[in-house]
C-alpha positions as CSV (number, residue, x, y, z in Angstrom):
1,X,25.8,-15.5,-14.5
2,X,22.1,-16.3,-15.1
3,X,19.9,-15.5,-12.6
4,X,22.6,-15.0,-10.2
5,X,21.7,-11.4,-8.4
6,X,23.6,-8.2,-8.7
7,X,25.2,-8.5,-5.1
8,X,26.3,-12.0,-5.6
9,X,28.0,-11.1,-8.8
10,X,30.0,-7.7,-7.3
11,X,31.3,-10.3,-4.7
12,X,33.3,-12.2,-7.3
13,X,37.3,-11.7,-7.4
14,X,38.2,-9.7,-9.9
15,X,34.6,-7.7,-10.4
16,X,33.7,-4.0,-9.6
17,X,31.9,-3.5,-6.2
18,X,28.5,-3.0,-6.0
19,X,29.2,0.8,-5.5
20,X,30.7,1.0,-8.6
21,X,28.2,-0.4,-10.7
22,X,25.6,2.2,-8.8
23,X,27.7,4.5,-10.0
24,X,28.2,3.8,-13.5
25,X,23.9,3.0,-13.2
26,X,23.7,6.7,-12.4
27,X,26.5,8.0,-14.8
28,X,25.9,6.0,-17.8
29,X,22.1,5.8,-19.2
30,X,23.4,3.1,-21.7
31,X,24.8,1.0,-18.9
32,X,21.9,1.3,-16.9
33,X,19.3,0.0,-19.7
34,X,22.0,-3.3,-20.2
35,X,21.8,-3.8,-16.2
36,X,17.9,-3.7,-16.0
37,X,17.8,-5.8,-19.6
38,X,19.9,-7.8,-17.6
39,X,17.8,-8.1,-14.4
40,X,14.6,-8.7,-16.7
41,X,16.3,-11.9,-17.9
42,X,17.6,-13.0,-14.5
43,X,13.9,-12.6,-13.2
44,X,12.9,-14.9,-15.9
45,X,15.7,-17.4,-15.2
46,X,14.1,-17.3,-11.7
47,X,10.6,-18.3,-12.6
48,X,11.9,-20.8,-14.9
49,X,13.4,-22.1,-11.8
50,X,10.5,-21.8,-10.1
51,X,8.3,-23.9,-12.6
52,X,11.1,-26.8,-11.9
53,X,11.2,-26.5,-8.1
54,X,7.0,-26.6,-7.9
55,X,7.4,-29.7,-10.3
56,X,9.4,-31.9,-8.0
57,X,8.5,-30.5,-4.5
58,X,7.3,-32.6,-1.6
59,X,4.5,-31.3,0.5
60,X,6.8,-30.7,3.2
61,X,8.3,-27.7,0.8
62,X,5.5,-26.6,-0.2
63,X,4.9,-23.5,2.5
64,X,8.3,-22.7,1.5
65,X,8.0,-22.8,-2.1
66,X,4.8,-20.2,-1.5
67,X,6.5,-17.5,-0.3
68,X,9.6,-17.5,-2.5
69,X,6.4,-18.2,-5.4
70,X,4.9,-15.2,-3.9
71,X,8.1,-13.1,-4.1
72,X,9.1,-14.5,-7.4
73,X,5.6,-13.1,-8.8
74,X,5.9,-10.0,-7.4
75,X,9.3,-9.0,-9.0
76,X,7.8,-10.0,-12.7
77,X,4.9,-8.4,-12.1
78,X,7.3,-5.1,-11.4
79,X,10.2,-6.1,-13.8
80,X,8.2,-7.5,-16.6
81,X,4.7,-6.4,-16.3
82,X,4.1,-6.3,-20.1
83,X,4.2,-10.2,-19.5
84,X,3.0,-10.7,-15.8
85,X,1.3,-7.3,-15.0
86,X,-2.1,-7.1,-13.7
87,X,-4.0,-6.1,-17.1
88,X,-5.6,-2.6,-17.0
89,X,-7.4,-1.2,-19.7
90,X,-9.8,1.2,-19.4
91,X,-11.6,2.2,-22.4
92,X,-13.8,5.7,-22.2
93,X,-16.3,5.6,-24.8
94,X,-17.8,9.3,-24.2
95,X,-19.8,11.2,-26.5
96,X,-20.3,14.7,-26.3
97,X,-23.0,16.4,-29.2
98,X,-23.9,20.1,-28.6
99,X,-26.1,21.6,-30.8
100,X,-27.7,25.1,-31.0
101,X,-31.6,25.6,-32.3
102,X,-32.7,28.8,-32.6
103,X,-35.6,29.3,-31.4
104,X,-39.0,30.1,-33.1
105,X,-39.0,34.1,-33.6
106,X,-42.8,35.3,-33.1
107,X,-43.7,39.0,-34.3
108,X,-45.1,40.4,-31.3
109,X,-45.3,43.8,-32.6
110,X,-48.2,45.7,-31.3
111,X,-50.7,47.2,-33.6
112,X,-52.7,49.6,-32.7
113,X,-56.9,48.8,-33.6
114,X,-59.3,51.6,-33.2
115,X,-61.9,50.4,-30.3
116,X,-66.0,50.9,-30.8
117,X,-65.8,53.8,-28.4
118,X,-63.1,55.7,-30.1
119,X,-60.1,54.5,-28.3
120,X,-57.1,53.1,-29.7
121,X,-56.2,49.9,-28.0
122,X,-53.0,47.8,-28.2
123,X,-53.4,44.0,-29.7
124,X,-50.8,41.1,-30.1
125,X,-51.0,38.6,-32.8
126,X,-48.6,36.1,-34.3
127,X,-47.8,35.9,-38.0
């Protein structure tokens, strides 16, 4: 069924309907991870188609083949965007230093000088 889409395939004799499978997709977590495996692949198998048709297209195809390029990029970039992603990386390269200084301690105790006249007077000096 490569690269043949999920409602094309639920159409088929003898498959489940495409109810179903939303179902099981919602029920079953296992299931769920095989169906978008499954639809990673099939994504590929379209831009593999994609490489051929852009190989041998006229230029009368070619607004034709832009859009479905278009679409086709867009659903790898969201299936598979380890592979066809935009890159972002953002890289924070911050560093943060606190330090703490204490500061210079100066004795300011007063002392107490006895003055010419008599009188005590208060003076400040530093150690």
């Amino acid at each position: 069924m490569e690269g043949k889409p999920l409602t094309q395939i639920c159409q088929e004799k003898d498959l489940p309907s495409l109810t179903t499978i939303y179902k099981w997709i919602n029920s079953n977590p296992s299931f769920a991870k095989q169906i978008t495996q499954a639809r990673k692949v099939g994504c590929q198998t379209y831009l593999d188609k994609m490489i051929t048709e852009l190989e041998t297209a006229s230029h009368k195809d070619v607004p034709i083949l832009r859009e479905k390029l278009h679409h086709y990029r867009w659903l790898a970039q969201k299936l598979l965007p380890a592979l066809y992603g935009d890159k972002q990386e953002i890289v924070q390269d911050t560093k943060i230093e606190i330090t703490w200084q204490q500061p210079e301690i100066k004795d300011i105790t007063p002392q107490v000088v006895a003055g010419a006249n008599g009188l005590a007077r208060v003076k400040e000096f530093e150690k």
